[in-house]
C-alpha positions as CSV (number, residue, x, y, z in Angstrom):
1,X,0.0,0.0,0.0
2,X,3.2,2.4,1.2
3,X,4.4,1.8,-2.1
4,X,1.3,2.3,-4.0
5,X,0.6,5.7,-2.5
6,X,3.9,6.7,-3.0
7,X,3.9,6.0,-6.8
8,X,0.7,8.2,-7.0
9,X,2.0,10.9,-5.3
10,X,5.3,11.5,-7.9
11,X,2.7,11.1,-10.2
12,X,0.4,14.0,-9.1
13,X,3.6,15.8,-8.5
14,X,5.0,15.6,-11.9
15,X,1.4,16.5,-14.0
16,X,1.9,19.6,-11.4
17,X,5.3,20.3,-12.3
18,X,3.8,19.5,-16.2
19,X,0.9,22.1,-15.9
20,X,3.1,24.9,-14.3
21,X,5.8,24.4,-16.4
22,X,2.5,25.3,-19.7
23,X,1.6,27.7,-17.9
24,X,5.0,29.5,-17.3
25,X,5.1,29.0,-20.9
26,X,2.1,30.4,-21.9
27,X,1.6,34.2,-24.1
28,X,-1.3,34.7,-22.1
29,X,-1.5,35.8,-18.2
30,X,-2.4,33.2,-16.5
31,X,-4.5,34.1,-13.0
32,X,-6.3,33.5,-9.4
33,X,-7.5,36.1,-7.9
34,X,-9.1,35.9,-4.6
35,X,-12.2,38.1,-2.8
36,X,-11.7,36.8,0.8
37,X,-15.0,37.3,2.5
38,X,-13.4,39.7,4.8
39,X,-13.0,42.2,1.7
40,X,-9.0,41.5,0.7
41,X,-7.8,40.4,-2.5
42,X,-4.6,38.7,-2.9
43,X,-3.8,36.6,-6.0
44,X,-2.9,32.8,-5.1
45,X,-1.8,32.0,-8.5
46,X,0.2,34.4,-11.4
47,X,1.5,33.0,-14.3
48,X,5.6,34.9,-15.1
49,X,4.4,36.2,-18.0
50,X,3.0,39.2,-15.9
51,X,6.5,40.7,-16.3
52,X,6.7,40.4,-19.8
53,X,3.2,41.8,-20.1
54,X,3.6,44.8,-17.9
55,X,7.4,45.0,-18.5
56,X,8.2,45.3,-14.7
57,X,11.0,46.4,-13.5
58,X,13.8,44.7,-10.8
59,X,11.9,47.2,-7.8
60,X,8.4,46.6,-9.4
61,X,8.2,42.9,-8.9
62,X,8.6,43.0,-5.3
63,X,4.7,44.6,-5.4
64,X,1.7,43.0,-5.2
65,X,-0.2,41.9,-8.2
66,X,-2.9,44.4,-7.6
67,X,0.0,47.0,-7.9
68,X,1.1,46.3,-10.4
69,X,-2.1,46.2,-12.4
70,X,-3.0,49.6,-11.0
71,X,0.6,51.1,-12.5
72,X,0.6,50.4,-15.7
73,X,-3.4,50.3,-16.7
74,X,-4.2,53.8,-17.9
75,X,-5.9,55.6,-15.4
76,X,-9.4,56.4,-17.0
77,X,-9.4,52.5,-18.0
78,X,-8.7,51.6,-14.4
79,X,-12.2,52.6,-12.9
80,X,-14.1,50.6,-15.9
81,X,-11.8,47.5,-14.7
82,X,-12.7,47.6,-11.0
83,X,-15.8,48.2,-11.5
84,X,-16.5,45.4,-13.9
85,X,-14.2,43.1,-11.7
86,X,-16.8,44.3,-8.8
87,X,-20.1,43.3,-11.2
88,X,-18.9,40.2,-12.1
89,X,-18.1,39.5,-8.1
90,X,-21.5,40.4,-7.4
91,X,-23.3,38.8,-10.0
92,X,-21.0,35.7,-10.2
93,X,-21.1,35.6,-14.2
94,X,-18.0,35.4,-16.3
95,X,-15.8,39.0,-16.2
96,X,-14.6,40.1,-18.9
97,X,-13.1,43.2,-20.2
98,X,-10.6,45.1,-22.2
99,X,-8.5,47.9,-21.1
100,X,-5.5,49.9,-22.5
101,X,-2.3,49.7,-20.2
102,X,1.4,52.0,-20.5
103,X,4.0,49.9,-20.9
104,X,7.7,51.8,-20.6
105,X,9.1,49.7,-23.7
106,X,5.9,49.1,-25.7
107,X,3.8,52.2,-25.4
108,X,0.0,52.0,-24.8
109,X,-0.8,48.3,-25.5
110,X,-4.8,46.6,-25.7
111,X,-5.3,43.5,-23.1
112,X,-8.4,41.6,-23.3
113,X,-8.8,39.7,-19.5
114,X,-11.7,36.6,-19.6
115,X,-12.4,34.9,-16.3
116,X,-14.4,32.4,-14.4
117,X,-16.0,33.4,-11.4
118,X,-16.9,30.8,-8.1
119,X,-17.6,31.4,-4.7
120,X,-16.0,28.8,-1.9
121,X,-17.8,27.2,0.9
122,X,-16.6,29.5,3.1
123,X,-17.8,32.8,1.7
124,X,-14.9,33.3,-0.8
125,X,-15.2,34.3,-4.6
126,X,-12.3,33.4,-6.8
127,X,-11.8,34.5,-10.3
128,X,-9.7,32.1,-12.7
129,X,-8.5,33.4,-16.1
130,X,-6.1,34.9,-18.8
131,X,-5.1,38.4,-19.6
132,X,-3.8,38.4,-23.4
133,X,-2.2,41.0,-25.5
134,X,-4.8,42.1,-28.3
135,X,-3.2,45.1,-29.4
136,X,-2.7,43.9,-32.9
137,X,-6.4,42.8,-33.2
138,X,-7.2,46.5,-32.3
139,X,-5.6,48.0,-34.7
140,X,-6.5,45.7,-37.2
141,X,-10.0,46.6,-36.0
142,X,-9.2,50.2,-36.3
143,X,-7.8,50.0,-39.9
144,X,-10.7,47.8,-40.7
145,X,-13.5,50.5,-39.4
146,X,-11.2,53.3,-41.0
147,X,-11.5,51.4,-44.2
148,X,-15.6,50.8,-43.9
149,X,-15.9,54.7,-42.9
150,X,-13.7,55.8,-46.4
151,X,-15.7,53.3,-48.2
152,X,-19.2,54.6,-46.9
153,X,-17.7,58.4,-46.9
154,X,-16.7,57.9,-51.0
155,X,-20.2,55.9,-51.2
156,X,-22.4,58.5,-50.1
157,X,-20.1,61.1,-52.1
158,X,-20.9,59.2,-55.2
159,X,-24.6,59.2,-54.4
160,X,-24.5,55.3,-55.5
161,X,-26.6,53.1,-52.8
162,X,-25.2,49.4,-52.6
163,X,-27.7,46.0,-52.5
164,X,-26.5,42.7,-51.5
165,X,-28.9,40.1,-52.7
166,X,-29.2,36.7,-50.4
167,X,-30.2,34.3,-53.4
168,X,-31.1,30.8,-51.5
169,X,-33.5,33.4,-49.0
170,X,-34.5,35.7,-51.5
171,X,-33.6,38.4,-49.3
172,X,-31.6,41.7,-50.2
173,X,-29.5,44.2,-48.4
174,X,-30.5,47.6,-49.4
175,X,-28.2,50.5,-48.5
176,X,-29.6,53.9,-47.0
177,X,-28.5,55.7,-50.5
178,X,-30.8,52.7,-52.2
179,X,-33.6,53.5,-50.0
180,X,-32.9,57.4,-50.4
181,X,-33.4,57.1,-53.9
182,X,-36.4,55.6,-53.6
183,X,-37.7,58.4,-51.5
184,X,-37.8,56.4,-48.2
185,X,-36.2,56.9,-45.2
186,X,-32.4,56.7,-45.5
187,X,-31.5,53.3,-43.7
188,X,-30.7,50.4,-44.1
189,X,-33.0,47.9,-44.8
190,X,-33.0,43.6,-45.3
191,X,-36.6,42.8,-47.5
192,X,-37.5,40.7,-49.9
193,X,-36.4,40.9,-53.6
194,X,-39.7,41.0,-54.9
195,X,-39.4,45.0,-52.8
196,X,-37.8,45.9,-55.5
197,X,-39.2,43.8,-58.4
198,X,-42.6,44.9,-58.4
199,X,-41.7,48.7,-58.4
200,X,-40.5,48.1,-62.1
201,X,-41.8,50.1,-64.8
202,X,-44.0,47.4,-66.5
203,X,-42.4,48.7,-69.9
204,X,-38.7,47.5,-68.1
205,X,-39.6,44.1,-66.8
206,X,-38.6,41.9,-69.2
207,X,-35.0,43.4,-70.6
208,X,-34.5,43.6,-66.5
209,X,-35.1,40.1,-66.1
210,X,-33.2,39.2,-69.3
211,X,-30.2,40.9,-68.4
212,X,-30.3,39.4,-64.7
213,X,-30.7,36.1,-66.6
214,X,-28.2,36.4,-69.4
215,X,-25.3,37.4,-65.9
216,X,-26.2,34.0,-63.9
217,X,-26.3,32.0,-67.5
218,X,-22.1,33.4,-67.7
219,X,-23.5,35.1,-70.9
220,X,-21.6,38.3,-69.3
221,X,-19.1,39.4,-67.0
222,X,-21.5,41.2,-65.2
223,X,-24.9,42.6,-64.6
224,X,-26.1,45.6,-66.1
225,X,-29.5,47.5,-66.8
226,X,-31.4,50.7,-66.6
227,X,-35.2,50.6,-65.2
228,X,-37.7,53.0,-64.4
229,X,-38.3,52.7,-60.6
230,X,-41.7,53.7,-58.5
231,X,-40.5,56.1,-56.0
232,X,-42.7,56.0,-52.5
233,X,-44.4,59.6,-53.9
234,X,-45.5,57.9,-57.1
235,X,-43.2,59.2,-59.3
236,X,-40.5,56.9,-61.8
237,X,-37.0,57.5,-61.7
238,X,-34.5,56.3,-63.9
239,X,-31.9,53.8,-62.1
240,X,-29.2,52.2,-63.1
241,X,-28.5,48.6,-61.5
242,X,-24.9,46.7,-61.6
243,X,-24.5,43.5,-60.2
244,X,-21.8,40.3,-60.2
245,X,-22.2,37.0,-58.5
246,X,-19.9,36.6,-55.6
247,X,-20.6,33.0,-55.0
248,X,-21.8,30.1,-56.5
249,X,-23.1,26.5,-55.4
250,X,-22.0,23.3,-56.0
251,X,-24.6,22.8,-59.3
252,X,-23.0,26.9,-60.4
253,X,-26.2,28.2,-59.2
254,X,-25.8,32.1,-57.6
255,X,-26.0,32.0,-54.0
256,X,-24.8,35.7,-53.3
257,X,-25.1,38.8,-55.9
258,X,-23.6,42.1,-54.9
259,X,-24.4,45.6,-57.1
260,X,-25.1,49.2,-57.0
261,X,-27.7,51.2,-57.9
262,X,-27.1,55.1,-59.3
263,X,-30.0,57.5,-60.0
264,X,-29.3,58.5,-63.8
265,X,-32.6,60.6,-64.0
266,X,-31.0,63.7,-65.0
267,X,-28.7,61.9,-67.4
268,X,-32.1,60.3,-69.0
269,X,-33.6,63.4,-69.1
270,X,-30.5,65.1,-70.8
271,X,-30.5,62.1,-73.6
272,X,-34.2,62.3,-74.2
273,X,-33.6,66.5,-74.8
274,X,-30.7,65.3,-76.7
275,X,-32.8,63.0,-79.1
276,X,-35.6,65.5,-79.2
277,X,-33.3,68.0,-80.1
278,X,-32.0,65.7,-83.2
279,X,-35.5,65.1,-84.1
280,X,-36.0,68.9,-84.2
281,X,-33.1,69.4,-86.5
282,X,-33.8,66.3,-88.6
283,X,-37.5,67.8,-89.2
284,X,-35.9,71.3,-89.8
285,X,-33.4,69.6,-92.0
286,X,-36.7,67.8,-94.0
287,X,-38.1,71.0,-94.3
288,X,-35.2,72.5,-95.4
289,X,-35.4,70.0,-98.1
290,X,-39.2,70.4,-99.0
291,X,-38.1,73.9,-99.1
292,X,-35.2,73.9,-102.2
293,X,-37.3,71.2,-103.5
294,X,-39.9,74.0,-104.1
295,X,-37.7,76.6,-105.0
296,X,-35.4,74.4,-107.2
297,X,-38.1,72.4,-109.0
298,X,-41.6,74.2,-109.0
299,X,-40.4,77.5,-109.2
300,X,-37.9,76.5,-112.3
301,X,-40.0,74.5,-113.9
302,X,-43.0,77.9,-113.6
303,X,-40.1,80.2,-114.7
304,X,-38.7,77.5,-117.4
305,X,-43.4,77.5,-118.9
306,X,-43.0,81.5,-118.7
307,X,-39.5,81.2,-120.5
308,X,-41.0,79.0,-123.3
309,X,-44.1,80.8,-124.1
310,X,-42.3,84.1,-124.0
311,X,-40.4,82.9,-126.9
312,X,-43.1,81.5,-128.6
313,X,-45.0,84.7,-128.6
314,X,-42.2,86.5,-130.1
315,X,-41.0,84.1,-132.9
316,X,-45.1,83.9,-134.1
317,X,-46.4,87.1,-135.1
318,X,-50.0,85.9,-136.0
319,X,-52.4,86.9,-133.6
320,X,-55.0,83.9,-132.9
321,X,-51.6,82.2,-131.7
322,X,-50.7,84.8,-129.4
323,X,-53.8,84.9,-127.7
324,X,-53.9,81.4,-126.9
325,X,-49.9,81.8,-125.7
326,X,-51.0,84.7,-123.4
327,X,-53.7,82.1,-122.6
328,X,-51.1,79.7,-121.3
329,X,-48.4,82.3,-119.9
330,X,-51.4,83.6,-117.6
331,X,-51.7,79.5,-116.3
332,X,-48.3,79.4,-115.8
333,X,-48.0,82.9,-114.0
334,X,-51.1,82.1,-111.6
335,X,-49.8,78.7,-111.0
336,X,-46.5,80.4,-109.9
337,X,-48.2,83.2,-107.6
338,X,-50.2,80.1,-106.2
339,X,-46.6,78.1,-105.6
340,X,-45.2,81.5,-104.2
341,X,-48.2,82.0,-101.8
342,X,-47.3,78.4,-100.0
343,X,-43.6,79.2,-99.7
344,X,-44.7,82.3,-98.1
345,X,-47.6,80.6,-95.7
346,X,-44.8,77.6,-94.9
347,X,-42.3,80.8,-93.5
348,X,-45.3,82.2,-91.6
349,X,-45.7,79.1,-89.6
350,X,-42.1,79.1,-88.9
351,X,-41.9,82.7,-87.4
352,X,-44.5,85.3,-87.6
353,X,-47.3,83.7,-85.4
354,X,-45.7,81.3,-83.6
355,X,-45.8,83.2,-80.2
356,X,-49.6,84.3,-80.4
357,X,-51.4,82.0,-78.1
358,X,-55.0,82.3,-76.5
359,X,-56.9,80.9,-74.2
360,X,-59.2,79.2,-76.9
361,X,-62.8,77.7,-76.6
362,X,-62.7,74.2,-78.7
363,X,-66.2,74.0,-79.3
364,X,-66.7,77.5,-80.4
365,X,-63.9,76.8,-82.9
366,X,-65.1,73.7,-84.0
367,X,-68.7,75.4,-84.8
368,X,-67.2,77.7,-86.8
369,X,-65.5,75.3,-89.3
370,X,-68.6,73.3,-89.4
371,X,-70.4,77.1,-90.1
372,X,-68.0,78.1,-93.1
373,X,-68.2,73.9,-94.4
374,X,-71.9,74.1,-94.1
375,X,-73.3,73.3,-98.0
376,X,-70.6,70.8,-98.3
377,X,-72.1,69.0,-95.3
378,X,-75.2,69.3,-96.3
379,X,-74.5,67.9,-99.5
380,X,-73.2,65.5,-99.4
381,X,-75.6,64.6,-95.9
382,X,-72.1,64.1,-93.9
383,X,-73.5,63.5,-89.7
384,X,-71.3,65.0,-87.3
385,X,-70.9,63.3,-83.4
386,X,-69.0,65.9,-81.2
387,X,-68.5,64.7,-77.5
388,X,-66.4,67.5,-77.0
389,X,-67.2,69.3,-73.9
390,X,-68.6,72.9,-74.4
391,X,-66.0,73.8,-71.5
392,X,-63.1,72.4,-73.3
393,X,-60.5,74.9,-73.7
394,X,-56.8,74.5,-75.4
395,X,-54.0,77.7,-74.9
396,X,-53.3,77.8,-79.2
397,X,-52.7,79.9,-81.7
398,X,-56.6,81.4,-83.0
399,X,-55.3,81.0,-86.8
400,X,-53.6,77.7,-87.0
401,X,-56.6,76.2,-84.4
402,X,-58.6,76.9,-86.9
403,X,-57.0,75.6,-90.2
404,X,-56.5,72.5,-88.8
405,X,-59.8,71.8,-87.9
406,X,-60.8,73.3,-91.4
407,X,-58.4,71.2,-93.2
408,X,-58.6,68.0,-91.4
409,X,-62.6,68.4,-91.8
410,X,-62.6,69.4,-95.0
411,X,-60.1,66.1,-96.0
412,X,-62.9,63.9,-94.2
413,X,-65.9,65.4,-96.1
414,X,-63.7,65.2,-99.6
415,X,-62.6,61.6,-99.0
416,X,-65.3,60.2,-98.0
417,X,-66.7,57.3,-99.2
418,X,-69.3,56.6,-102.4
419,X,-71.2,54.1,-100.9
420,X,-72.7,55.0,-97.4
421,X,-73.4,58.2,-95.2
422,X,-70.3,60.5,-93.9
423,X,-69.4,60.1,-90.3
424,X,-67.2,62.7,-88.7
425,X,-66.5,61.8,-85.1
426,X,-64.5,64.6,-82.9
427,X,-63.5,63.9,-79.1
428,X,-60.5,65.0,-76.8
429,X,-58.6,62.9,-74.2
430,X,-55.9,63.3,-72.1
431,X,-52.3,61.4,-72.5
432,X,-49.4,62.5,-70.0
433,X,-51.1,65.6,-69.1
434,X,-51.5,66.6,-72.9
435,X,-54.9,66.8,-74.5
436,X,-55.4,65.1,-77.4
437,X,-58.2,65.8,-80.3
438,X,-59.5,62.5,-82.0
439,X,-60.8,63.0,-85.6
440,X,-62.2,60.5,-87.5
441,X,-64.2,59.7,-90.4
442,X,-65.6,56.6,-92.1
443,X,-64.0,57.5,-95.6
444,X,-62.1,55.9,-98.2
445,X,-59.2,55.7,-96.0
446,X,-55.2,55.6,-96.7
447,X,-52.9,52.3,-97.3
448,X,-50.6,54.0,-94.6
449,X,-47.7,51.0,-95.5
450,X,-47.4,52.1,-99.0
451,X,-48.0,56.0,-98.6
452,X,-47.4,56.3,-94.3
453,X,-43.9,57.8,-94.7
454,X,-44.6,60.6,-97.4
455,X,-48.1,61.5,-96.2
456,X,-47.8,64.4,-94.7
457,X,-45.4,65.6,-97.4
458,X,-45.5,68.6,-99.9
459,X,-47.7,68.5,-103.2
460,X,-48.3,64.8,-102.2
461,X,-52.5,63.0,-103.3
462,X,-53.4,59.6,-102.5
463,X,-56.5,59.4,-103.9
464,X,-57.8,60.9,-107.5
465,X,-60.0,64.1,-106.3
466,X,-59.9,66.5,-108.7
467,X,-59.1,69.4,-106.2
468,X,-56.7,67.5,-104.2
469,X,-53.5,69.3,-104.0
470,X,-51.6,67.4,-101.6
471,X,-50.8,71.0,-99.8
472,X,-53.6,70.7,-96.8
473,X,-51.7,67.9,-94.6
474,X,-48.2,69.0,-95.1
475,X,-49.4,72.7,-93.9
476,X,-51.2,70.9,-90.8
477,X,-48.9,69.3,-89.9
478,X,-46.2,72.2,-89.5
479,X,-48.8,74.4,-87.7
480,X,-49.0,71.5,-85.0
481,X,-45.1,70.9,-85.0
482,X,-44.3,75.2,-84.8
483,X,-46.6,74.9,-81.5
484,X,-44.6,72.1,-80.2
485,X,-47.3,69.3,-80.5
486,X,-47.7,66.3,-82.5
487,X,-49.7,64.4,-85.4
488,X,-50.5,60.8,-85.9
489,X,-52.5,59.1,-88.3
490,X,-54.2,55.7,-88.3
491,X,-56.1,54.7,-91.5
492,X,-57.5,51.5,-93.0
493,X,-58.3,51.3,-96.9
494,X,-62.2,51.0,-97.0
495,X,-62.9,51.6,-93.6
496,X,-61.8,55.2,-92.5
497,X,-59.2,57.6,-90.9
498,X,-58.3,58.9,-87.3
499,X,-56.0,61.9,-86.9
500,X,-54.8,62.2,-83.1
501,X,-53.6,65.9,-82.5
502,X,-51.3,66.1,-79.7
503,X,-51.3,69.6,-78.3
504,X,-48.4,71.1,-76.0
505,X,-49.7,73.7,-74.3
């Protein structure tokens, strides 16, 4: 038995020897600390590594642990210490706390302390645990939160809000500058994807889906499109979305898709003026065109007929001749003034009375041309349905108002058709805030694939009237575009024709 016990006490006495000898060794400090129930402390256990910690000196390690401590932790961290040490004594939960402490060859250095907390039979509370060195995780820590507050300083300067998009949850991360945009409150925010989905411009959807699509199919690099987003006041705004898939499963299915999203409403805005502007000079440049086609062919050709007969008058002296010549030179000269009299209304519309607007009763107009067109409605028995309010009011130019409806009513009563009644339907709607004035007749109608693009052109007839003079929709048509609206035409051979006038007031 002697020998027996003996043999289990070297044992126990080298795993001690064992234990110290890790614990000598360890980074960390290793410590007891005792609350005697009396109110002392006094530390039963301290690992050596206290003086490499705190760096003492020869005359410092002669003091008490507690000393110690109290030297080298940084006086404002001292109180938050004790008084956590105290909270965790009275509460008996784990203590643990991180404090700066001055050490003379190291500087200010970060110690994280984690300990155990149990209370004896006898009253006592002891505290087991490690003090380490954690100054290179705070600094780390501090680079990294330096880092995150650049990135969100040069995020919010860019005005770019950032989504994060949790595929296998169908959740996304939306940035305050995302929800900003939107016209919410600017924070962030974790909600579904369909948030965002179903505030797409209907007109958007599918290239937004299709360019989402073509990205997770490795068709591109990365994710790119530009929708029309409801805002939280009701209003679209144009955004522009970027996205790239972080990380794939093990089938390459996305799993996590990162982007940004940038308000590009002024940009659109500035490329829709842009194109509008093109337009305007590409109409300009057409008119331009219609113009020196007018000058360079009609009026030559008049002045060539004047040229001829001239001649021809003074080579033939007999007189039955000459009166037919002066016959044909007075054709030729009225057909010029008549050619003249079109350049000159065409230049009108472009300048003189482009500016004169009034506040302008539709129906009071519209009775008039129907007044002055009279015997040619009741000739040929034409029925006229006006839904038109009598209150109805445009902001227009008097004269062009008025030859528009004259010569849009007066092409519906020409062209109508041989074989039943005229019907001449006139209503207004409103499109975008713009009124719009329906005409429409049950006529002979226009093959709009075969003459669409050069109706509304100069000295152009689709139809074999013997008063057409194919001058009617091309003057329309400029009176509209000088007041900054618009004209469309649908037509159907055999059916009818409905011109939509688009005023900009």
């Amino acid at each position: 038995m002697k020998t027996k016990n003996h043999s289990n006490l070297k044992l126990l006495e080298e795993k001690n020897s064992f234990y110290k000898k890790l614990l000598f060794q360890s980074p960390d400090l290793i410590f007891q600390f005792t609350f005697t129930k009396e109110g002392t402390i006094f530390f039963p256990f301290l690992s050596k590594s206290v003086i490499t910690h705190f760096d003492l000196k020869s005359e410092e390690k002669s003091m008490t642990a507690f000393d110690s401590l109290k030297s080298r932790i940084i006086p404002e961290d001292f109180k938050a210490f004790i008084a956590r040490v105290y909270k965790a004594k009275l509460e008996l939960k784990t203590w643990e706390h991180e404090f700066r402490a001055k050490i003379p060859s190291k500087g200010i250095r970060w110690f994280k302390g984690v300990a155990s907390v149990e209370q004896e039979d006898n009253g006592d509370i002891n505290f087991y645990g490690k003090i380490t060195d954690i100054t290179i995780y705070k600094e780390q820590e501090k680079e990294i939160k330096l880092s995150e507050q650049r990135y969100l300083f040069a995020l919010e300067a860019s005005s770019e809000g950032i989504w994060d998009y949790d595929v296998r949850n169908k959740t996304v991360f939306y940035s305050s500058q995302t929800m900003k945009i939107l016209g919410y409150d600017a924070i962030d925010t974790v909600d579904s994807i369909f948030f965002w989905d179903s505030k797409i411009h209907s007109d958007d959807k599918v290239r937004y889906f299709k360019d989402v699509q073509d990205h997770i199919d490795e068709e591109t690099p990365y994710y790119e499109n530009s929708q029309r987003m409801l805002t939280k006041n009701g209003e679209y705004k144009w955004i522009l979305s970027r996205g790239k898939i972080i990380e794939r499963d093990e089938n390459n299915l996305p799993l996590r898709i990162i982007g940004t999203h940038s308000d590009i409403s002024i940009q659109k805005e500035k490329e829709e003026n842009l194109i509008r502007t093109l337009q305007i000079v590409e109409e300009q440049n057409s008119r331009l065109l219609n113009f020196a086609h007018i000058v360079s062919h009609n009026l030559r050709s008049h002045s060539g007929n004047i040229q001829m007969l001239l001649n021809i008058i003074e080579e033939d002296n007999g007189l039955e001749n000459i009166s037919e010549n002066l016959s044909y030179l007075r054709s030729s000269s009225n057909a010029l003034t008549q050619t003249i009299d079109h350049l000159k209304e065409l230049v009108e519309i472009q300048t003189v009375l482009v500016n004169k607007k009034e506040n302008l009763n539709l129906n009071e107009f519209l009775a008039k041309t129907l007044d002055i067109l009279a015997d040619e409605i009741s000739k040929n028995k034409v029925i006229i349905n006006n839904s038109i309010s009598e209150n109805e009011t445009l902001t227009y130019n008097p004269a062009y108002l008025e030859s528009i409806l004259l010569n849009l009513t007066t092409n519906a009563i020409r062209y109508s058709h041989p074989e039943r009644v005229p019907i001449i339907s006139y209503s207004i709607t409103t499109n975008e805030d713009k009124k719009v004035l329906n005409i429409s007749d049950n006529g002979l109608g226009i093959n709009l694939e075969r003459h669409g693009k050069k109706l509304f052109g100069m000295y152009k007839t689709f139809h074999n009237h013997k008063d057409s003079r194919g001058i009617g929709l091309f003057i329309t048509k400029n009176q509209i575009e000088a007041m900054g609206g618009s004209v469309s035409v649908k037509s159907e051979v055999g059916v009818g024709t409905t011109f939509n006038i688009c005023f900009n007031e």
